[in-house]
C-alpha positions as CSV (number, residue, x, y, z in Angstrom):
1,X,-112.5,76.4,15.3
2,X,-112.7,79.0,18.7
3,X,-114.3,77.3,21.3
4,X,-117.3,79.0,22.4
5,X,-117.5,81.3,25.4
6,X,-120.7,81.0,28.1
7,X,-121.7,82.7,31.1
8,X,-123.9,80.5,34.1
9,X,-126.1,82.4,36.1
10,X,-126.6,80.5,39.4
11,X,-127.8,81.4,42.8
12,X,-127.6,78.4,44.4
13,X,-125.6,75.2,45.3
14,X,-124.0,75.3,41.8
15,X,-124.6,71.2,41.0
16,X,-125.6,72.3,37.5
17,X,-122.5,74.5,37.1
18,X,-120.6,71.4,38.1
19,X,-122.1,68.8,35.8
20,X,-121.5,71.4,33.1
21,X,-118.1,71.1,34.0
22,X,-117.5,67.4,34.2
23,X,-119.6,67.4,30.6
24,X,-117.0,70.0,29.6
25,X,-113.4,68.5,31.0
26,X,-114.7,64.6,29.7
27,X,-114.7,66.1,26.2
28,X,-118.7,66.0,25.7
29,X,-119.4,69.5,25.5
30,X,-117.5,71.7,23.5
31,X,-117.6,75.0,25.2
32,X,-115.6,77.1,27.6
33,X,-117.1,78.8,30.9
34,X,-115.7,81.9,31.0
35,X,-117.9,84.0,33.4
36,X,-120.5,83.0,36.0
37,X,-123.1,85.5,37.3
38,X,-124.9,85.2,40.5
39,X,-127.3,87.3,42.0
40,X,-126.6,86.1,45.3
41,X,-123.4,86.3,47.6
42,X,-122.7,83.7,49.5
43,X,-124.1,81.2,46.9
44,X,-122.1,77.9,47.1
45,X,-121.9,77.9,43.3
46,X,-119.4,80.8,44.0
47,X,-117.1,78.6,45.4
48,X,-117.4,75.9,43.3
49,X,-116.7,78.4,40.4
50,X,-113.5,79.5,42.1
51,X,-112.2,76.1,42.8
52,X,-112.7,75.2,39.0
53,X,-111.1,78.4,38.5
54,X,-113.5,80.0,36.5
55,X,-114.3,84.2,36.8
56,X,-117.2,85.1,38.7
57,X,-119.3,88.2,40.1
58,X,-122.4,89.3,42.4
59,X,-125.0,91.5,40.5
60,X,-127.6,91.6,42.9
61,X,-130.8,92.4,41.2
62,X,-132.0,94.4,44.8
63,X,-129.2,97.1,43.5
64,X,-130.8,98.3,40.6
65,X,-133.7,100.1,40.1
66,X,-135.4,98.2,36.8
67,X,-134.8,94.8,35.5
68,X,-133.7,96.8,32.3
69,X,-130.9,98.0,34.2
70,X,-130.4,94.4,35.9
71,X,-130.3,93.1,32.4
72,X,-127.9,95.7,31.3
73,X,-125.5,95.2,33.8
74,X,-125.7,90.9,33.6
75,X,-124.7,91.6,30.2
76,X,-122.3,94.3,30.5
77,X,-120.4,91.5,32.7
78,X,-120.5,89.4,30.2
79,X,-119.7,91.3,27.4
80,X,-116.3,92.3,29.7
81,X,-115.8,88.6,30.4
């Protein structure tokens, strides 16, 4: 069976992308992170994603012009991922 594929959005510290993590590497959650979105640089949860060496990507909502197209693009990241 594929292991599932998940984006995390974050835009903060990132503790919650870490315990998902730990769930995920001590065999308690069958899923693999393969993208994760924040809408804030500089959000330590960017670093923690590139430490555990997971894919990740800025899409600040201030650059678009609707939350449609803010939606569209968060999923257009994810659909590339």
């Amino acid at each position: 069976m594929n292991t599932p594929r998940i984006a995390v959005l974050v835009s903060g510290g990132g503790r919650s992308l870490e315990n998902l993590s730990e769930l995920i590497q001590a065999g308690q959650l069958n899923v693999e992170i393969g993208l994760v979105i924040s809408d804030r640089n500089g959000a330590k949860a960017l670093e923690r994603a590139t430490r555990l060496g997971i894919d990740s990507v800025v899409i600040a909502r201030c650059d678009y012009d609707s939350h449609r197209d803010y939606s569209s693009a968060v999923f257009g990241a994810i659909e590339a991922s």
